[in-house]
Biopython code that builds the backbone (N, CA, C, O; Angstrom):
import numpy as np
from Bio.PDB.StructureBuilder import StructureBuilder

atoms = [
    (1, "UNK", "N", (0.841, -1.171, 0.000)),
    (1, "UNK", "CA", (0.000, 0.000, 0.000)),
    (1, "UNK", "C", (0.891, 1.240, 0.000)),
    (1, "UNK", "O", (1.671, 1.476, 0.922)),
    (2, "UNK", "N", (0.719, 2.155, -1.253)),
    (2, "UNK", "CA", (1.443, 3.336, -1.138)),
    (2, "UNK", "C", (1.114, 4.314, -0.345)),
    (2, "UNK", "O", (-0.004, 4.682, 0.019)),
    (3, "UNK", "N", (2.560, 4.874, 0.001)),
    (3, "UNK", "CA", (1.797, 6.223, 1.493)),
    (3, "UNK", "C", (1.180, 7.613, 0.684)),
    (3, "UNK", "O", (0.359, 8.338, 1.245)),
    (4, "UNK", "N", (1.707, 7.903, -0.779)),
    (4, "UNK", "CA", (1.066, 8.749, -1.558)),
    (4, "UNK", "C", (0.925, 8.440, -2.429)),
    (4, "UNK", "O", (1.700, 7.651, -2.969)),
    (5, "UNK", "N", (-0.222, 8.948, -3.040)),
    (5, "UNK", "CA", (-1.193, 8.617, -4.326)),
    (5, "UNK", "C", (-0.901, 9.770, -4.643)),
    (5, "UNK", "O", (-0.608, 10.762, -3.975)),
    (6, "UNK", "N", (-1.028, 9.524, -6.058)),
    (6, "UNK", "CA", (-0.867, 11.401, -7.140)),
    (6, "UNK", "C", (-2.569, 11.494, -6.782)),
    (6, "UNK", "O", (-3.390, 10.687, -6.348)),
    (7, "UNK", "N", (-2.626, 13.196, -7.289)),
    (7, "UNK", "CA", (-3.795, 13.536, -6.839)),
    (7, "UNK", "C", (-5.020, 12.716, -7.967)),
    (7, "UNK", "O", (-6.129, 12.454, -7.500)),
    (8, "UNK", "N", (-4.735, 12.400, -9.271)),
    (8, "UNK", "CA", (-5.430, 11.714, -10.127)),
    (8, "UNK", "C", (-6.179, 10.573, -9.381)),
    (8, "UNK", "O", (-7.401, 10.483, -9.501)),
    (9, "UNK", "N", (-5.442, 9.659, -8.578)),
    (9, "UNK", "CA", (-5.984, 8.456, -7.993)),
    (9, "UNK", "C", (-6.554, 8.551, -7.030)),
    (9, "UNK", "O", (-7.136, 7.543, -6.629)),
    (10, "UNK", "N", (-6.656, 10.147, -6.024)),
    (10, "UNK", "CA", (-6.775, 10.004, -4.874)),
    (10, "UNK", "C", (-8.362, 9.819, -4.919)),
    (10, "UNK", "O", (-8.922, 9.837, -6.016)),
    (11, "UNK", "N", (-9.073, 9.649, -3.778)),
    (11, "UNK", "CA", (-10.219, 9.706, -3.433)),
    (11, "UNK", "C", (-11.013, 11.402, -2.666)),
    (11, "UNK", "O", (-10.573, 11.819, -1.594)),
    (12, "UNK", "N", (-11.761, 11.902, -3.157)),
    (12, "UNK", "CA", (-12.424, 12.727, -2.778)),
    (12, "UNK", "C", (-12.755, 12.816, -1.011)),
    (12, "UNK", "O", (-13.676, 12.152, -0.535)),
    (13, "UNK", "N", (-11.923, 13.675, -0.184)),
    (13, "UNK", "CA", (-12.356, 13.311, 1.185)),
    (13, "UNK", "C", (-14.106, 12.908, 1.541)),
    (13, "UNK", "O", (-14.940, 12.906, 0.636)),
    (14, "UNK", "N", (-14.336, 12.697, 2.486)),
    (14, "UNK", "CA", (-15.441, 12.368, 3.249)),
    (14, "UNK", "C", (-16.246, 13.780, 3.411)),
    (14, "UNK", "O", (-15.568, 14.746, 3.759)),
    (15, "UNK", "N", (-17.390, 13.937, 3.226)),
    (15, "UNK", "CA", (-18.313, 15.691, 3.711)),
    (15, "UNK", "C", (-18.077, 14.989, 5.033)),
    (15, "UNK", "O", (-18.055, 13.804, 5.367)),
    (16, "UNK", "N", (-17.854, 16.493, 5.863)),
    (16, "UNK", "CA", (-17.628, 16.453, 7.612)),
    (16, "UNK", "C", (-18.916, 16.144, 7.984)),
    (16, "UNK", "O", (-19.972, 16.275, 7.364)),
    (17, "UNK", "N", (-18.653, 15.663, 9.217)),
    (17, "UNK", "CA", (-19.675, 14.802, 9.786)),
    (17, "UNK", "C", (-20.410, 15.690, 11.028)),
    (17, "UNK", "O", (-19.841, 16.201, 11.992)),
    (18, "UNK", "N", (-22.017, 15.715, 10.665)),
    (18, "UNK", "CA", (-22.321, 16.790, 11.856)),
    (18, "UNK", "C", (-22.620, 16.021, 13.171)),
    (18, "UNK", "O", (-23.031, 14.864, 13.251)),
    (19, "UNK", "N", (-22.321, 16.933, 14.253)),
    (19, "UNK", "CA", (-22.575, 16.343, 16.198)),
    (19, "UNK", "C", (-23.102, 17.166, 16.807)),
    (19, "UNK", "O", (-23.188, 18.334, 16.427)),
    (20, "UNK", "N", (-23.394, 16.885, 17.484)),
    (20, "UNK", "CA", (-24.489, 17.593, 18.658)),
    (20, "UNK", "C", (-23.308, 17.921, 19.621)),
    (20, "UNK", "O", (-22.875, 17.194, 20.516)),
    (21, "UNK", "N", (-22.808, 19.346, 19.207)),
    (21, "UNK", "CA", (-21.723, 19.614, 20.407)),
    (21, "UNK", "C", (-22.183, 20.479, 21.740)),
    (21, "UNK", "O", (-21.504, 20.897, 22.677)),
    (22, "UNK", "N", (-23.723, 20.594, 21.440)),
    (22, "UNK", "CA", (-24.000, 20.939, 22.828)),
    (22, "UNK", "C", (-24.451, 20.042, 23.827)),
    (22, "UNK", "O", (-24.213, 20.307, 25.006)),
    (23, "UNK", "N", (-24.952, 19.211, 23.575)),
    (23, "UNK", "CA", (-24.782, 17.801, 24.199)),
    (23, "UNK", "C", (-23.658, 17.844, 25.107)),
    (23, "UNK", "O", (-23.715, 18.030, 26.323)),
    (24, "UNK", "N", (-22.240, 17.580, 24.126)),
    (24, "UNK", "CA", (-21.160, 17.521, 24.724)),
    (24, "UNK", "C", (-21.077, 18.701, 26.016)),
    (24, "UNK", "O", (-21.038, 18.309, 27.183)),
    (25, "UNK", "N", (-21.058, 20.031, 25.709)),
    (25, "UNK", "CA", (-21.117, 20.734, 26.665)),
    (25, "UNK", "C", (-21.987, 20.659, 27.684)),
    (25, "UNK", "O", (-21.507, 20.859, 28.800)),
    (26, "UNK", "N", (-23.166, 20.421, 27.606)),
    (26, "UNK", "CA", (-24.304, 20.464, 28.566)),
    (26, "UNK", "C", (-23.657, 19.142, 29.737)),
    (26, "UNK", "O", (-23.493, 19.470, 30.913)),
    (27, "UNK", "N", (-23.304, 17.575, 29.257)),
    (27, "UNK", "CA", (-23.176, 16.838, 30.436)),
    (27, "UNK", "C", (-21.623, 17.591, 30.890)),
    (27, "UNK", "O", (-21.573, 17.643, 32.119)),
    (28, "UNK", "N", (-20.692, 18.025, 30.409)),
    (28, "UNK", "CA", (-19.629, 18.648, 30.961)),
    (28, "UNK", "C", (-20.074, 19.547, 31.916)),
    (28, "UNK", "O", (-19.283, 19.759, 32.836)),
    (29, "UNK", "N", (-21.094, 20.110, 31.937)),
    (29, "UNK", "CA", (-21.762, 21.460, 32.727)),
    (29, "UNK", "C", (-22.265, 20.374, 33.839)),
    (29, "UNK", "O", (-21.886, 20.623, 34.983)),
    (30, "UNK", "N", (-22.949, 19.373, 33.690)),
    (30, "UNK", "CA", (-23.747, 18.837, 34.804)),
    (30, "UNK", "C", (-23.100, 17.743, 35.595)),
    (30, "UNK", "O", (-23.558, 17.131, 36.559)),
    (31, "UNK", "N", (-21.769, 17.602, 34.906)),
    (31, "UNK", "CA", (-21.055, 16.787, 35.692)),
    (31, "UNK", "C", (-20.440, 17.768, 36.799)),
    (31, "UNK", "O", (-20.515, 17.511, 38.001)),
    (32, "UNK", "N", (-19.644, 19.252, 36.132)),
    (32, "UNK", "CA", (-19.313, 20.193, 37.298)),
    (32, "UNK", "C", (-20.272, 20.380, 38.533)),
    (32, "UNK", "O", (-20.095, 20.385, 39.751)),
    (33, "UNK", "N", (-21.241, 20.514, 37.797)),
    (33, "UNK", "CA", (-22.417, 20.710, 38.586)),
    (33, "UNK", "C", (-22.958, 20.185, 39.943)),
    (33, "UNK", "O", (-23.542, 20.810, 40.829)),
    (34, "UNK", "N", (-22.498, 18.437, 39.852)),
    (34, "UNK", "CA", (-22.859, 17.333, 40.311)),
    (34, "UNK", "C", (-21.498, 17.549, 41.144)),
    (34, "UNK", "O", (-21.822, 17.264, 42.297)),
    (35, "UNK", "N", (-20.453, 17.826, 41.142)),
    (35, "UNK", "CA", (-18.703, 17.789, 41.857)),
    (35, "UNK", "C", (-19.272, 18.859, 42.920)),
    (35, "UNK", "O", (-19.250, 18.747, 44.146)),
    (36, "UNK", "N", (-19.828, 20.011, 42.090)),
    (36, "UNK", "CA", (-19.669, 21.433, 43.260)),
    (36, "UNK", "C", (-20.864, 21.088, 44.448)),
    (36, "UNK", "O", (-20.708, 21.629, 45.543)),
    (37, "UNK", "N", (-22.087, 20.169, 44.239)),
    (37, "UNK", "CA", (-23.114, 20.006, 45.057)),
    (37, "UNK", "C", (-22.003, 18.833, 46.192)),
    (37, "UNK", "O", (-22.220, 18.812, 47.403)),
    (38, "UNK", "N", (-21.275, 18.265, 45.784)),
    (38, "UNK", "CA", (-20.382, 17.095, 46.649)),
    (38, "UNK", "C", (-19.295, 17.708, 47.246)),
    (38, "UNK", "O", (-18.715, 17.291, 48.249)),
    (39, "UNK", "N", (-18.958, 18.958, 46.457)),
    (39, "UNK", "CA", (-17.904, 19.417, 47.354)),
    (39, "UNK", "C", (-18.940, 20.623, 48.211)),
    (39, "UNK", "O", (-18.053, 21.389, 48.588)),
    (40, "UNK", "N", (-19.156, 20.724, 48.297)),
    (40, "UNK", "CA", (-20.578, 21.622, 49.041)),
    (40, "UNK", "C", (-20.741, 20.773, 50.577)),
    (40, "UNK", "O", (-20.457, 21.195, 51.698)),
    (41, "UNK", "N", (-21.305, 19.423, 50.176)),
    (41, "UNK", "CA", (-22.071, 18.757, 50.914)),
    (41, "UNK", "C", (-20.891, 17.775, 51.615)),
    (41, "UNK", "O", (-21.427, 17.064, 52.465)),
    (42, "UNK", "N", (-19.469, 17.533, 51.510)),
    (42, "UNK", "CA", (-18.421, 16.958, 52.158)),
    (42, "UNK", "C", (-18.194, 18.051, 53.450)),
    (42, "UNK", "O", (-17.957, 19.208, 53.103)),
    (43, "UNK", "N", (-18.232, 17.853, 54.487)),
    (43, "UNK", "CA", (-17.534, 19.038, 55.508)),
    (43, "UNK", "C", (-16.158, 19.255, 55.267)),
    (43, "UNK", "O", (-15.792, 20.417, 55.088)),
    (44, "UNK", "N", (-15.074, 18.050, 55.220)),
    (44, "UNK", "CA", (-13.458, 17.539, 54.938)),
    (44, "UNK", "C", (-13.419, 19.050, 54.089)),
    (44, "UNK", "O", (-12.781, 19.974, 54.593)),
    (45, "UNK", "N", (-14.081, 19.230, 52.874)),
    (45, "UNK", "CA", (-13.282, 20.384, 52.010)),
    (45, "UNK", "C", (-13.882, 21.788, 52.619)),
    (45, "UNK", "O", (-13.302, 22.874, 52.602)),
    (46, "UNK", "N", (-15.036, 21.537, 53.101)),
    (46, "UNK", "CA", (-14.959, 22.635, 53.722)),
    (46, "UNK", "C", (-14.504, 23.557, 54.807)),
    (46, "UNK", "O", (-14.490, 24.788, 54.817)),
    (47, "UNK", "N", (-14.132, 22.686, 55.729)),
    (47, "UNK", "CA", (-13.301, 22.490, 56.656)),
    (47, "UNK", "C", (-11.590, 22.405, 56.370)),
    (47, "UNK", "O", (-11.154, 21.729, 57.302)),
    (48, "UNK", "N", (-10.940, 22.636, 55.857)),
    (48, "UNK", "CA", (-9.804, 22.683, 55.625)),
    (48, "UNK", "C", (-9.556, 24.155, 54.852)),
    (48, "UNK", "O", (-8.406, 24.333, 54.450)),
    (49, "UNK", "N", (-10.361, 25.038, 54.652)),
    (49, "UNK", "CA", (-10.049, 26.792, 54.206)),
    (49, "UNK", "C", (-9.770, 26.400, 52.913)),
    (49, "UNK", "O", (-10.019, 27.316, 52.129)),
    (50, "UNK", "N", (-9.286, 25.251, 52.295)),
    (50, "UNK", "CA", (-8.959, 25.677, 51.014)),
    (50, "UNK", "C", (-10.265, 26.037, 49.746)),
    (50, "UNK", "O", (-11.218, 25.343, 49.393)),
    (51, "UNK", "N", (-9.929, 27.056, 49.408)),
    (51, "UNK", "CA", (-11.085, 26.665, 47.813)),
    (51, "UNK", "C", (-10.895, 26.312, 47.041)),
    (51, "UNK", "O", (-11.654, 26.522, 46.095)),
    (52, "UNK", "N", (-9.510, 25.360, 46.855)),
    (52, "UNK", "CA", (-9.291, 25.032, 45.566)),
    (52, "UNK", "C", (-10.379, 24.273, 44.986)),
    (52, "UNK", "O", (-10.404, 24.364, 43.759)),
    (53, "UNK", "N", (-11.835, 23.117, 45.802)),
    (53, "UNK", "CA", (-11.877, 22.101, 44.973)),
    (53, "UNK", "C", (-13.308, 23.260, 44.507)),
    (53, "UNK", "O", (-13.738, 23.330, 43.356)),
    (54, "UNK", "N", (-13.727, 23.884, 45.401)),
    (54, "UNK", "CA", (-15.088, 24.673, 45.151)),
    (54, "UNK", "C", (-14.427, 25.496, 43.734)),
    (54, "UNK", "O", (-15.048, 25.423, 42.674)),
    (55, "UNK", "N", (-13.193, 26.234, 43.820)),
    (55, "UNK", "CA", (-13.057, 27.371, 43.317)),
    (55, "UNK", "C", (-12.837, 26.026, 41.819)),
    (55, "UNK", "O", (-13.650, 26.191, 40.909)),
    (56, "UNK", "N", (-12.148, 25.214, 41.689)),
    (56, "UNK", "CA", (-12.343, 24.635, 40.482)),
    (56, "UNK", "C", (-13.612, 24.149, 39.806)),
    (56, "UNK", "O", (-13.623, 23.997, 38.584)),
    (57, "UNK", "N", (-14.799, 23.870, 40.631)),
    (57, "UNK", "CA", (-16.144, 23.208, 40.381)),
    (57, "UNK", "C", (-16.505, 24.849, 39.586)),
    (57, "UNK", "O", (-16.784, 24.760, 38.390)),
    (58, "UNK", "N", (-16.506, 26.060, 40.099)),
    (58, "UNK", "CA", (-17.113, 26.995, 39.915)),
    (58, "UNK", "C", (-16.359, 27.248, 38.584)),
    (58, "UNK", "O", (-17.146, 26.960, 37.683)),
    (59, "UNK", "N", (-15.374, 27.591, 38.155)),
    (59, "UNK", "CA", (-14.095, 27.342, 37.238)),
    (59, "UNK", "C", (-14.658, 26.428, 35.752)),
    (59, "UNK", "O", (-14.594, 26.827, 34.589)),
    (60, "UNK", "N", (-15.070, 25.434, 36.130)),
    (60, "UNK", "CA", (-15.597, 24.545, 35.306)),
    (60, "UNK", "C", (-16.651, 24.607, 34.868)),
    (60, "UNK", "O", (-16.790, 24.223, 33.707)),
    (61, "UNK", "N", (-18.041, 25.209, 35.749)),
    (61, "UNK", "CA", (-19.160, 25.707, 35.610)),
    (61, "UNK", "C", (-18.921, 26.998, 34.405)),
    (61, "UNK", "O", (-19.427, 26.688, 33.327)),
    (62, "UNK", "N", (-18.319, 28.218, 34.408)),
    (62, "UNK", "CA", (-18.317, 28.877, 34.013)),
    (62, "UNK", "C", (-17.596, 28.971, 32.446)),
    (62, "UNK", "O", (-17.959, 29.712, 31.532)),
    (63, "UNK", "N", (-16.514, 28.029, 32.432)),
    (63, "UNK", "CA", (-16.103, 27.966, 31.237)),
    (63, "UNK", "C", (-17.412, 27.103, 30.497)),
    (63, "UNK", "O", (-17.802, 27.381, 29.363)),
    (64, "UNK", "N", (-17.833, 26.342, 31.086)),
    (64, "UNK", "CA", (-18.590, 25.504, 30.424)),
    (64, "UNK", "C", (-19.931, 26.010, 29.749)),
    (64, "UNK", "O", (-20.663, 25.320, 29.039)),
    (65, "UNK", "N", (-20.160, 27.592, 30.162)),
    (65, "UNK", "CA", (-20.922, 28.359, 30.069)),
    (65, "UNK", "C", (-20.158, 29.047, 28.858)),
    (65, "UNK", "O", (-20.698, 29.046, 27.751)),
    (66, "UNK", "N", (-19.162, 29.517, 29.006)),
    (66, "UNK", "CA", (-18.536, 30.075, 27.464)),
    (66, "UNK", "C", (-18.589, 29.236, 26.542)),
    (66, "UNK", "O", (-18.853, 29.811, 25.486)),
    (67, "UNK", "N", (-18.463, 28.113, 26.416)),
    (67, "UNK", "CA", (-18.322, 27.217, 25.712)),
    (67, "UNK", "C", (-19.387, 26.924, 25.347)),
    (67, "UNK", "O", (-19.585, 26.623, 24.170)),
    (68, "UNK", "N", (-20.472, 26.938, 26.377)),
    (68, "UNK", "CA", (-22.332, 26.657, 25.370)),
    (68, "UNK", "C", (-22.441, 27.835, 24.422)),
    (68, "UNK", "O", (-22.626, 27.698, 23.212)),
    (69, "UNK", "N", (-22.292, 29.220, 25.156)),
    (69, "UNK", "CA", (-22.524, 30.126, 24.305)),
    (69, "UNK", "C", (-21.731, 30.283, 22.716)),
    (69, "UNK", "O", (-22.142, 30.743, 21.650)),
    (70, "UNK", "N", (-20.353, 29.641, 23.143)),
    (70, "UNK", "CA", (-19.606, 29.647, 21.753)),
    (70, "UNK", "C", (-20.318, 28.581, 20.708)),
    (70, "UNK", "O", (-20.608, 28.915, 19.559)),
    (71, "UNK", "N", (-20.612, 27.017, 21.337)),
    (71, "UNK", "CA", (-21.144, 26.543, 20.489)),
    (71, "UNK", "C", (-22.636, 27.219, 19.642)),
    (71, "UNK", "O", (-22.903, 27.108, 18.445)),
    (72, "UNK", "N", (-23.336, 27.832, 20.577)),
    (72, "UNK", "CA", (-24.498, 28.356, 19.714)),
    (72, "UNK", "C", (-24.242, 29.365, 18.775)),
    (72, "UNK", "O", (-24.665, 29.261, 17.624)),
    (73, "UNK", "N", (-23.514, 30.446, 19.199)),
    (73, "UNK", "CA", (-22.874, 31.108, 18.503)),
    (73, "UNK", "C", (-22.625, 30.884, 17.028)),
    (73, "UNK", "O", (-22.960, 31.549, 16.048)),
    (74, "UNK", "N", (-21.825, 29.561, 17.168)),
    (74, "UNK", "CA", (-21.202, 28.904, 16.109)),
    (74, "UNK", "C", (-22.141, 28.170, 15.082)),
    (74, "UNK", "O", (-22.004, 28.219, 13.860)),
    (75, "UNK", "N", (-23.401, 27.281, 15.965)),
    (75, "UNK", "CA", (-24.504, 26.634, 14.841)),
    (75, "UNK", "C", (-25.176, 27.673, 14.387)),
    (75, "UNK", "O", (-25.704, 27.368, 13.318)),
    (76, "UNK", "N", (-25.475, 29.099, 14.799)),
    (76, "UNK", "CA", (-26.044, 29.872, 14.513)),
    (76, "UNK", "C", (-25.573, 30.692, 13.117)),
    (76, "UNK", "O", (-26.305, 31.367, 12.393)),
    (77, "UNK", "N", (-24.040, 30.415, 12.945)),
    (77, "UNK", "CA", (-23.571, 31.168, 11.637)),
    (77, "UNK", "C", (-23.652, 30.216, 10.898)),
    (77, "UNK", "O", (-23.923, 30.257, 9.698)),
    (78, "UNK", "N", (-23.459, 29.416, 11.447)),
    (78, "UNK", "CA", (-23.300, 27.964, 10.126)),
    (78, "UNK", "C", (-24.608, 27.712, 9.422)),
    (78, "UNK", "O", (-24.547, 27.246, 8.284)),
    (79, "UNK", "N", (-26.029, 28.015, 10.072)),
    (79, "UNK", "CA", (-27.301, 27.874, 9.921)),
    (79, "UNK", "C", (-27.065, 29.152, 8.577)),
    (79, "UNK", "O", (-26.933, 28.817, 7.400)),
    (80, "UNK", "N", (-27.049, 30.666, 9.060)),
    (80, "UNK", "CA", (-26.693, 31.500, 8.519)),
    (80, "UNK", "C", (-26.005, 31.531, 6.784)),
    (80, "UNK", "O", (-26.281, 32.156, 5.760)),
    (81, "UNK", "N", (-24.810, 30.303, 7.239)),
    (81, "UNK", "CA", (-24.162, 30.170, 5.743)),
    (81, "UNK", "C", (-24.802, 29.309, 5.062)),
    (81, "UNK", "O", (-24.777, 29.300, 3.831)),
    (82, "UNK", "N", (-25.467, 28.462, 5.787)),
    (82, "UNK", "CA", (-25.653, 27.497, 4.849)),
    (82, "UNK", "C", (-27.102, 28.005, 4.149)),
    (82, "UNK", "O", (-27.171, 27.610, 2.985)),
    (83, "UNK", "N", (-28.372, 28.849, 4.613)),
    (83, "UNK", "CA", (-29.131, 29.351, 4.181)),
    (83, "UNK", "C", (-28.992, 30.641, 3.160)),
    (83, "UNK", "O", (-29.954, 31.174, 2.605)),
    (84, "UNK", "N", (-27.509, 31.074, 3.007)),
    (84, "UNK", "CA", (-27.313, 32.060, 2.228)),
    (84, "UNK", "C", (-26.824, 31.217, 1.157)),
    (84, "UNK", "O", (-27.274, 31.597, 0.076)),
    (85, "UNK", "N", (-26.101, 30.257, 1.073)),
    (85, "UNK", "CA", (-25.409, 29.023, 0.217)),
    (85, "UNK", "C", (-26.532, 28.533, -0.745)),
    (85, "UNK", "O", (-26.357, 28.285, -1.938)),
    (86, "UNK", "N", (-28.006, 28.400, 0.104)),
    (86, "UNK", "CA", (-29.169, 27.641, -0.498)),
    (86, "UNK", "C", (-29.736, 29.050, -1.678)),
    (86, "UNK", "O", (-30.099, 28.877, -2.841)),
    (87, "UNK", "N", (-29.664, 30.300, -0.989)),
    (87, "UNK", "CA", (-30.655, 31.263, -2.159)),
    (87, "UNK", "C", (-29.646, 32.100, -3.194)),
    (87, "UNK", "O", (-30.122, 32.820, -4.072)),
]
sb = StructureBuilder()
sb.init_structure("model")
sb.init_model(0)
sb.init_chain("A")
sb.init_seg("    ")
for serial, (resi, resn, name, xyz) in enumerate(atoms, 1):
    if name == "N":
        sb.init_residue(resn, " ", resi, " ")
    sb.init_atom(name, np.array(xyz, "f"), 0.0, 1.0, " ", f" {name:<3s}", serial, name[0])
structure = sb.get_structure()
């Protein structure tokens, strides 16, 4: 099997494949979600002054919030191009 083909032989890539990337974000959000109610409800972290594990649950919450908004953001132009593409 050759590692390059001239472009004559090659094969036409694959059309990209669409996903539900808010999905992805949303259980990322509810898994933080689910950490910060446990680190909440442990006394051990609360009791020891540190915030690292709260201040990371909250950390995670919030990016995960940029990240929904970016994904909509993002299906929202693509909706955009692809309806300007159609007329």
């Amino acid at each position: 099997m050759p590692l390059f083909l001239p472009p004559s032989k090659a094969k036409p890539p694959p059309p990209p494949m669409r996903t539900d990337d808010r999905r992805a974000v949303l259980v990322g959000l509810g898994v933080w979600a689910v950490l910060l109610v446990v680190a909440l409800a442990v006394p051990e972290v609360r009791s020891t002054g540190e915030g690292r594990w709260l201040g990371s649950c909250i950390a995670g919450l919030a990016l995960g919030l940029v990240g929904l908004a970016y994904v909509h953001r993002r299906e929202r132009r693509s909706r955009r191009r692809a309806e300007r593409w159609r007329a």
